[in-house]
C-alpha positions as CSV (number, residue, x, y, z in Angstrom):
1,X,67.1,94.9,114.8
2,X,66.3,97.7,117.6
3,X,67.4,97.2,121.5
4,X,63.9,95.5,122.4
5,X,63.8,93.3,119.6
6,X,67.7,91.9,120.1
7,X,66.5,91.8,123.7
8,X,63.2,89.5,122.9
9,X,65.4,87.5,120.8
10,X,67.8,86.5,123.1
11,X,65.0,85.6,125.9
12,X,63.3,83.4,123.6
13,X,66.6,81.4,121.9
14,X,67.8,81.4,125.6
15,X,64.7,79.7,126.6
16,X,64.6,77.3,123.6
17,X,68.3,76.1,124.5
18,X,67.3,75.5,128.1
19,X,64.3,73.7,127.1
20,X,66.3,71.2,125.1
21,X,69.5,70.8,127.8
22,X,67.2,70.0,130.4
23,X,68.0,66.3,129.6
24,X,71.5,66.5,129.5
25,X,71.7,68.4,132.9
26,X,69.5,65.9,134.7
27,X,71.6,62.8,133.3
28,X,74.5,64.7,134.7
29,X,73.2,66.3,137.4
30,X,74.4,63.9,140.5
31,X,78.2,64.2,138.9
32,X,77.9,68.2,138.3
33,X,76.7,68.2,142.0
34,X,79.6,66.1,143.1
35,X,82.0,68.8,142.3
36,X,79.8,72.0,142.5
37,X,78.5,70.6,146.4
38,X,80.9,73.1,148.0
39,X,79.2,76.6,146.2
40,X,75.7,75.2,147.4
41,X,76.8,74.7,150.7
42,X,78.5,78.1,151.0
43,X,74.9,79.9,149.4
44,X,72.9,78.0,152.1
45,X,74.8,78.5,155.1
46,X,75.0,81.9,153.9
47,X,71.4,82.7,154.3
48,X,70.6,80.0,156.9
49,X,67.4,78.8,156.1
50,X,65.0,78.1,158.8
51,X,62.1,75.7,159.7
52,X,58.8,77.5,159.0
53,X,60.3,80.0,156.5
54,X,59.8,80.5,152.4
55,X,62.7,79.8,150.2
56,X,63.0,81.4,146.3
57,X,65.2,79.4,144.1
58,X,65.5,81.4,140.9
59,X,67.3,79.6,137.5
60,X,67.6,76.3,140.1
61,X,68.2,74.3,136.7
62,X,67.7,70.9,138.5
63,X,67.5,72.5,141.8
64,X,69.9,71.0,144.2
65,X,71.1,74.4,146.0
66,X,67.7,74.8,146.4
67,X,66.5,71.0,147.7
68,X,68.9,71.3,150.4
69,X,67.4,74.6,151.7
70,X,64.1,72.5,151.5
71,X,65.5,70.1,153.8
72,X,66.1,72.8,156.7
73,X,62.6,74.9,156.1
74,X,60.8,71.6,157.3
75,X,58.6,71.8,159.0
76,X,56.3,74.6,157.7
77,X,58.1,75.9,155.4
78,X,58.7,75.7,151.8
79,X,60.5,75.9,148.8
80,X,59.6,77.6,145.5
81,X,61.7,76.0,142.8
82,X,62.0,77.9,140.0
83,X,63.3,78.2,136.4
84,X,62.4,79.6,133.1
85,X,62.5,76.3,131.5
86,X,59.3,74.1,132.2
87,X,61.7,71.1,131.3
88,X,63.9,72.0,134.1
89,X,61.4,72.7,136.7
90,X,60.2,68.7,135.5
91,X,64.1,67.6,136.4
92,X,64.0,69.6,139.6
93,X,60.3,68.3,140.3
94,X,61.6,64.6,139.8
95,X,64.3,65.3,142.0
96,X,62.2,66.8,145.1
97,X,60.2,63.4,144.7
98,X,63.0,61.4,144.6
99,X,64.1,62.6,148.1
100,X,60.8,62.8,149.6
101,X,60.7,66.5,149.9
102,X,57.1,67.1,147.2
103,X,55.3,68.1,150.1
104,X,57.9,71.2,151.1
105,X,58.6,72.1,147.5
106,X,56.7,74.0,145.0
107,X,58.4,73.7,141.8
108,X,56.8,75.6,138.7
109,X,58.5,78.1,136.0
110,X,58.8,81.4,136.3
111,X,61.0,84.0,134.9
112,X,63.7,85.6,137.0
113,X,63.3,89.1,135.8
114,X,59.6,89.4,136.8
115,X,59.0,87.4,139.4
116,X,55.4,86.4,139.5
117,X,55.3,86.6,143.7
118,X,53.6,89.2,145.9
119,X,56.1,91.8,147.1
120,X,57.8,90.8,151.1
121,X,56.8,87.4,150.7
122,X,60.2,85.2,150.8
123,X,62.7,85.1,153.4
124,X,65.6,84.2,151.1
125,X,66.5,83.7,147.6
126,X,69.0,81.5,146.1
127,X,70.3,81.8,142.3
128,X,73.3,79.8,141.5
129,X,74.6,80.4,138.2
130,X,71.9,82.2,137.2
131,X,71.9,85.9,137.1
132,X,74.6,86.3,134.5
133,X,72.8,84.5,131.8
134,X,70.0,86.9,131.9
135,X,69.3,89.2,129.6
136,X,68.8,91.8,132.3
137,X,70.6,91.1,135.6
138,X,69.6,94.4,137.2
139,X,66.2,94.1,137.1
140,X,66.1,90.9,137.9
141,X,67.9,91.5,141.4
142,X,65.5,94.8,141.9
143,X,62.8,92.0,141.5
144,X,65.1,89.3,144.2
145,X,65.2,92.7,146.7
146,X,61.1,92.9,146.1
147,X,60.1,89.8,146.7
148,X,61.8,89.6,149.5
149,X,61.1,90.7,153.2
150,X,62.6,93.2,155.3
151,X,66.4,91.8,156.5
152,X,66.0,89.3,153.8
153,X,68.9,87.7,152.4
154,X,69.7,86.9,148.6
155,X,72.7,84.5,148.1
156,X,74.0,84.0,144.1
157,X,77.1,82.7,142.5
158,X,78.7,83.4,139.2
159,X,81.5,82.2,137.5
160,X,85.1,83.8,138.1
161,X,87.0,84.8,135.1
162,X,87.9,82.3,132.3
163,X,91.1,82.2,133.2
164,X,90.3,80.3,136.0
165,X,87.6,78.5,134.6
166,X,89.5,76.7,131.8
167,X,86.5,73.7,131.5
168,X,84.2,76.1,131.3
169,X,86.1,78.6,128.7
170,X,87.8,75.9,126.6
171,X,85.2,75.1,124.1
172,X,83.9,78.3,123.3
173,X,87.7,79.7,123.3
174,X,88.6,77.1,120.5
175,X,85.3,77.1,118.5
176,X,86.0,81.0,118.0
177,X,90.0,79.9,117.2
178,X,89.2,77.5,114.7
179,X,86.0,80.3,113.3
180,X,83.2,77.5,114.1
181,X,81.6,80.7,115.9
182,X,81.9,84.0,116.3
183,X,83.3,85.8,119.8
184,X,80.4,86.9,122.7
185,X,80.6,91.0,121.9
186,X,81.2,93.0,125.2
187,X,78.1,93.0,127.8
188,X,76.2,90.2,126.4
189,X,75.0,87.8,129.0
190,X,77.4,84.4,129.3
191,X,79.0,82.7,131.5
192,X,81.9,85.3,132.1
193,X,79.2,88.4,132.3
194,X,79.5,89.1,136.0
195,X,83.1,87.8,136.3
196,X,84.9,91.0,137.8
197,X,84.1,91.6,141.2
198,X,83.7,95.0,141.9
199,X,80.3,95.2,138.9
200,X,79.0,92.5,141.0
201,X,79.2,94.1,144.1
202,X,77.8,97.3,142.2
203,X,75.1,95.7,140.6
204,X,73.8,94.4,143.8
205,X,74.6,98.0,145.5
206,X,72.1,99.4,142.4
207,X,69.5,97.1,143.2
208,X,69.4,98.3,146.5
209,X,70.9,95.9,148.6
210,X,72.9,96.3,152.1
211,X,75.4,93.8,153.4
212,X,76.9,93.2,150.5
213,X,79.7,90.5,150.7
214,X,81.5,89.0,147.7
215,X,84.2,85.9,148.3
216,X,85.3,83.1,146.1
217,X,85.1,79.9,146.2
218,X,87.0,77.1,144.6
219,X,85.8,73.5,142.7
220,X,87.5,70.8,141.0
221,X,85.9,69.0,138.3
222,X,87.3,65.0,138.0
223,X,86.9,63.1,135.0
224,X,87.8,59.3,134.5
225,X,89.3,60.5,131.0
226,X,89.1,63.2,128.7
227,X,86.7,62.1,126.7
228,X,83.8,61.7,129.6
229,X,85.2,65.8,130.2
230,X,84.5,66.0,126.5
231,X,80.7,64.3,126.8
232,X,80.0,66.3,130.4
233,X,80.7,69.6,128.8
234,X,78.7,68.7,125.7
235,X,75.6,67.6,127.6
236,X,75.7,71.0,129.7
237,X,76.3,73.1,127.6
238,X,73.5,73.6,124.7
239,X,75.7,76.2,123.0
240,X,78.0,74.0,122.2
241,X,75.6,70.9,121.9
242,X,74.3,72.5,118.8
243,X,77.5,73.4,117.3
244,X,78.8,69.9,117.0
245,X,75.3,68.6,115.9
246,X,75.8,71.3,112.7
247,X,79.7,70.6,112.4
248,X,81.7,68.3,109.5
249,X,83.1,65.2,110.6
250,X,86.4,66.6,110.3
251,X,85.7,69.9,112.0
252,X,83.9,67.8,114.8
253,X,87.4,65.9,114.9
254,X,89.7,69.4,114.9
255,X,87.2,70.7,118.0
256,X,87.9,67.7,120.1
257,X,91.4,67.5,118.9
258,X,91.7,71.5,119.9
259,X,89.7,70.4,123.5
260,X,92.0,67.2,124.2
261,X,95.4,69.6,124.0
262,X,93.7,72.4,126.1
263,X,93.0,69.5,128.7
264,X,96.6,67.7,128.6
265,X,97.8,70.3,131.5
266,X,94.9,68.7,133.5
267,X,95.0,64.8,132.8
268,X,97.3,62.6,134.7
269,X,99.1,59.8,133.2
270,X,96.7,56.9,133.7
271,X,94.1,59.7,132.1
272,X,91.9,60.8,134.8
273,X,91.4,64.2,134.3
274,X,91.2,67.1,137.5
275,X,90.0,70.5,136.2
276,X,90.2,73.5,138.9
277,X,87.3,76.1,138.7
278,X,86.3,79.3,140.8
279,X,82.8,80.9,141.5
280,X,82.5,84.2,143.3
281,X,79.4,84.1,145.5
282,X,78.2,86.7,147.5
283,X,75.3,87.2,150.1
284,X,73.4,90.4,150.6
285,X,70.6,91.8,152.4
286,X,67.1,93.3,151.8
């Protein structure tokens, strides 16, 4: 299979897997939010949305990072939710409704490499956890730089390394251990793709962004047991949603077996479970 093809490919499984975890991450979306709150607040006060102005959300999943800058555009302004999934632009549409916010918040899908806006047209874009999973981050933040006008500000996070990301890591780390799938190969979008700090910083210099400023910032993910860590994971995750649904009983059983030791460092003794995690996050201008 040549570059383009392996390229297509990706996009469209990609898109398939989102379509069907759309449902998990809107049944989870008010716990994920619980713990994630403080990387949404740092990406809004970092471009500090005003009323009257446009706001881009880009990959906005169900969109919370993005309904709060809808909150501070009103009145006048507006909110374009966005997300290459149609299901998850419905999750993120249900949720705008939900807090009364339809009339400031345009939510449709679009694709974040080839953003289907008029150039200079947004005063700043948000994209949590979002560029890394594309298939072609560069071009994708040439497109954020377009869209947006002169002095512009884009505001993204993506995970820190797996090593301090152990929730997130665990169960593809194990399913590769115990050979239920095979490793990511080296530059292949994931999770981890834009996890050293210095290529993020250079991907956004490339793009053509100014002001670049990359920090950290760090989460904790709470659990009343490990098995409600087990079933969060499982529902936000369609990677490894569609492993288990293809595994034997008894590998099913070795996985979660494999997942509650990884998690023992992490679980207290009447078996709540605390889980630290880091995003890097950075802000840059137009």
């Amino acid at each position: 299979m040549g570059l383009e093809e392996d390229v297509a490919a990706f996009r469209t499984a990609s898109r398939t897997q989102w379509e069907k975890g759309a449902a998990g991450w809107g049944a989870r979306r008010e716990a994920f939010q619980a713990a994630a709150a403080p990387v949404s607040r740092w990406m809004i006060d970092a471009i500090a949305p005003q009323p009257g102005q446009t706001v881009l959300e880009l990959a906005a999943g169900p969109g919370d990072t993005g309904l709060l800058a809808a909150e501070l555009v009103a009145p006048g302004g507006r909110l374009i939710c966005t997300d290459g999934a149609e299901a998850m632009v419905e999750v993120a549409r249900a949720r705008a409704a939900e807090l009364g916010l339809s009339d400031v918040v345009e939510a449709r899908p679009m694709e974040a490499e080839w953003i289907d806006l008029e150039t200079a047209t947004v005063d700043g874009v948000l994209c949590r956890w979002g560029y890394m999973l594309l298939a072609d981050p560069e071009t994708a933040l040439r497109e954020t730089r377009r869209v947006l006008r002169p002095e512009g500000r884009v505001a993204l996070a993506v995970w820190d390394v797996r090593e301090v990301n152990p929730l997130l890591a665990t169960p593809s780390a194990i399913s590769v251990e115990l050979g239920f799938a095979k490793p990511t190969p080296p530059g292949r979008p994931g999770p981890f793709a834009l996890a050293d700090r210095q290529e993020l910083f250079d991907i956004l210099a490339t793009a053509g962004f100014a002001d670049i400023a990359v920090d950290a910032v760090d989460l904790t993910f709470t659990f009343p047991d490990v098995d409600a860590a087990w079933e969060h994971q499982r529902d936000l995750s369609p990677t490894l949603a569609g492993l288990t649904k293809d595994l034997a009983p008894a590998d099913h059983y070795r996985l979660r077996d494999a997942f509650d030791a990884r998690l023992a460092t992490f679980t207290a003794e009447d078996g709540a479970v605390a889980v630290p995690g880091r995003t890097l996050v950075a802000v840059a201008t137009a």
